[in-house]
N, C-alpha and C positions, 0 to 999 in steps of 0.2 A: 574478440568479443567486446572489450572494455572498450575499444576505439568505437567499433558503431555505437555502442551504446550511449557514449558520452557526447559524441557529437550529434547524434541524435535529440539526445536530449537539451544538446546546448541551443542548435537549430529551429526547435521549439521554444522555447523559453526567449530566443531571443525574435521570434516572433510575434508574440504575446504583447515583449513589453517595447520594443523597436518598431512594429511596423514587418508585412515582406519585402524582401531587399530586391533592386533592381538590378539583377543578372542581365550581364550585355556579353552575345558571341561565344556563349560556350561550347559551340558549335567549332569553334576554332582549336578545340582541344585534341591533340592527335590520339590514336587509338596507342595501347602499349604505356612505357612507362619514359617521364620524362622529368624533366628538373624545371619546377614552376619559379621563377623568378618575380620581384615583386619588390619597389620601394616602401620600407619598412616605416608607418608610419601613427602605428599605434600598438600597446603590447597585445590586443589581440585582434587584429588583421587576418594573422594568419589562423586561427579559428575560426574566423567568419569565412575565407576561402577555402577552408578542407569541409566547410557542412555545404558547400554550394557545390562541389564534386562528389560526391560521397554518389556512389557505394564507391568508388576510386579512392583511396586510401592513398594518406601518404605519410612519412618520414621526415623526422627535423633535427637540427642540429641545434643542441643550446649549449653553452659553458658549463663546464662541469663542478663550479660551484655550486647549483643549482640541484644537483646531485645527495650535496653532504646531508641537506636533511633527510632523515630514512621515509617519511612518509610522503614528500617531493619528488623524492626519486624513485619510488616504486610506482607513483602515478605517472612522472615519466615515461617510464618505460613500459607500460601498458600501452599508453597512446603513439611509440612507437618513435621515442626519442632519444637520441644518442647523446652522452658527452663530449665535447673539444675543448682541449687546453687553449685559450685564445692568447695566452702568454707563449707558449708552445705548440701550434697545434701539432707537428709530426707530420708524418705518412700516414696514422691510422685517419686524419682528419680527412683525407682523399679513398684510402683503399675500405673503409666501411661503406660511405655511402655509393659509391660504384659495384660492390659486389653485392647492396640491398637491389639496383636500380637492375644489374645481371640477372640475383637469381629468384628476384623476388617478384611480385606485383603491387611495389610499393615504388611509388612516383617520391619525388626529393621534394620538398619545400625550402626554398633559400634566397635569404635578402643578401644582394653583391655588395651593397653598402654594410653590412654587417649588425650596426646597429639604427635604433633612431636620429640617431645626433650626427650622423655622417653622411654627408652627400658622396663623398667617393665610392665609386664602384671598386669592386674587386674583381680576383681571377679566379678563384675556388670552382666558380659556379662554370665557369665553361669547360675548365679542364675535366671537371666530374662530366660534366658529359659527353665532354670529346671519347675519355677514357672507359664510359659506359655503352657508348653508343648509342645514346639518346637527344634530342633534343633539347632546345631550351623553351620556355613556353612565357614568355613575359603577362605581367598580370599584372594590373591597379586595382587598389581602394581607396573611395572617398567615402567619407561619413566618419561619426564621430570618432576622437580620439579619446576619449575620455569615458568612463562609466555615468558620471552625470551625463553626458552629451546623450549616453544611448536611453536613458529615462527621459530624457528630451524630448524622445521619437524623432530625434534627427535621421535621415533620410539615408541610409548607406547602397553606395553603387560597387560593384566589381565588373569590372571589363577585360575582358582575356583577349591577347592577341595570338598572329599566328607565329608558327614552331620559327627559331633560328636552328637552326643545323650548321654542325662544327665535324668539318672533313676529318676523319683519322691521319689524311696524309697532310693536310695542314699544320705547322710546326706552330706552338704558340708563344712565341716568341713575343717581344716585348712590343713591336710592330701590330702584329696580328692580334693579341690581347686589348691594344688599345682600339684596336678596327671593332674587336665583338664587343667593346664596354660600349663605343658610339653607336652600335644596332644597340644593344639593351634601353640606351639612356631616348637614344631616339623611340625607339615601342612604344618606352612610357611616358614620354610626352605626348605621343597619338593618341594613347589612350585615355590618357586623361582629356585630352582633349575634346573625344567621344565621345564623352561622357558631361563634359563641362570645359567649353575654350576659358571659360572665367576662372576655373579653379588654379587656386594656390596652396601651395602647404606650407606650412612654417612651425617650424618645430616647438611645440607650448612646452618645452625643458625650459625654452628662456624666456624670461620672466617677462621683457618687454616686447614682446612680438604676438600676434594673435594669429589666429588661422582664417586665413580669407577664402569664400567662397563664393562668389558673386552670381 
C-alpha cells in the first residue's frame, strides 16, 4: 500500500514541477519478474524508474547504515527495501533478493557499478538472476542530477532495453562474468545513445568536472 502510494504521489509531484518525462521502449520490458539494471547516476534515478513501471513494483538494495535511523528505516522497508553490509555483504546479500524475485512479484532494482562514483561494473547482478531465473533488463537515465536541475525543468529521458538472459548451465566464472559485464556496458551505451549520441555523464562529486549534454 505505502509503495503505490508514495510513488504515486512522487510521479505526480514530479510532474508538476519537471515536466512529463520521455519514456523510450517500455515495450521492451519482459512479462514476470526481472533485475532492472541501470548506471547510477543521481541519488534519485531510481525513483524516477520505479514511477515509470508502476503498477510493477520493485525491490532495492541500500546499505544498511541507512537503516540505524528508526524513522529511515521503517520508510525503507515499506517501500520495499532491504539492508547489505557493503563492508560484509554475506550470502544473505544474494539469497534475499533471489528468493524476493522466486516468490514474490517483486522485480530487483540494481546499479552493477554500485555506487555514483564508480564506473566498474559488478557481479551481484547477474548471478542474482542466473540464480532466480530471471533476466536482466538494462535501463538508462538522462536528466537532472541534482534537485535544483529538476526545478530547472530540465528534460529527463529513461530508455529501457532488451532482456540479457544468463543460462543456469552457464558457470560464471571469471571469463563469463566479464562477457555479461561487456553485454551490460554495451546496452547502456545504445541506450543512451537512443536517446542522445551527444550525451555524456561526468560525475558532479568532482568538483572540476561538469555534466555535458549536447
Amino acid at each position: 500500500m505505502w509503495y503505490s502510494f508514495l510513488f504515486t504521489v512522487g510521479q505526480f509531484l514530479l510532474r508538476i514541477v519537471n515536466g512529463p518525462m520521455n519514456v523510450m521502449h517500455k515495450n521492451r520490458l519482459p512479462k514476470g519478474n526481472y533485475v532492472l539494471i541501470a548506471p547510477h547516476r543521481s541519488w534519485f534515478d531510481m525513483i524516477l524508474i520505479a514511477t515509470v513501471i508502476r503498477p510493477k513494483q520493485l525491490c532495492f538494495m541500500a546499505k544498511k547504515e541507512l537503516f540505524k535511523n528508526p524513522m529511515l528505516g521503517w520508510f525503507l522497508r515499506h517501500v520495499n527495501v532491504f539492508s547489505v553490509d557493503r563492508a560484509n555483504p554475506g550470502i544473505s546479500a544474494i539469497k534475499i533478493p533471489v528468493k524476493a524475485l522466486r516468490k514474490t512479484n517483486l522485480s530487483l532494482m540494481m546499479f552493477p557499478s554500485g555506487t555514483r562514483h564508480s564506473k566498474k561494473l559488478k557481479g551481484g547482478a547477474a548471478l542474482i538472476a542466473q540464480l532466480a531465473g530471471v533476466p536482466l533488463v538494462p535501463v538508462v537515465y538522462q536528466g537532472p542530477l541534482t534537485l535544483k536541475e529538476v526545478f530547472k525543468r530540465q528534460k529527463v529521458s529513461i530508455n529501457f532495453g532488451n532482456p540479457i538472459y544468463i543460462s543456469k548451465a552457464e558457470k560464471l566464472d571469471n571469463n563469463n562474468q566479464k562477457l555479461v559485464e561487456k553485454q551490460m556496458q554495451t546496452a547502456f551505451d545504445q541506450l543512451d545513445n537512443e536517446v542522445n549520441p551527444n550525451y555524456v555523464y561526468v560525475d558532479e562529486s568532482k568538483p572540476h568536472n561538469k555534466k555535458t549534454s549536447k
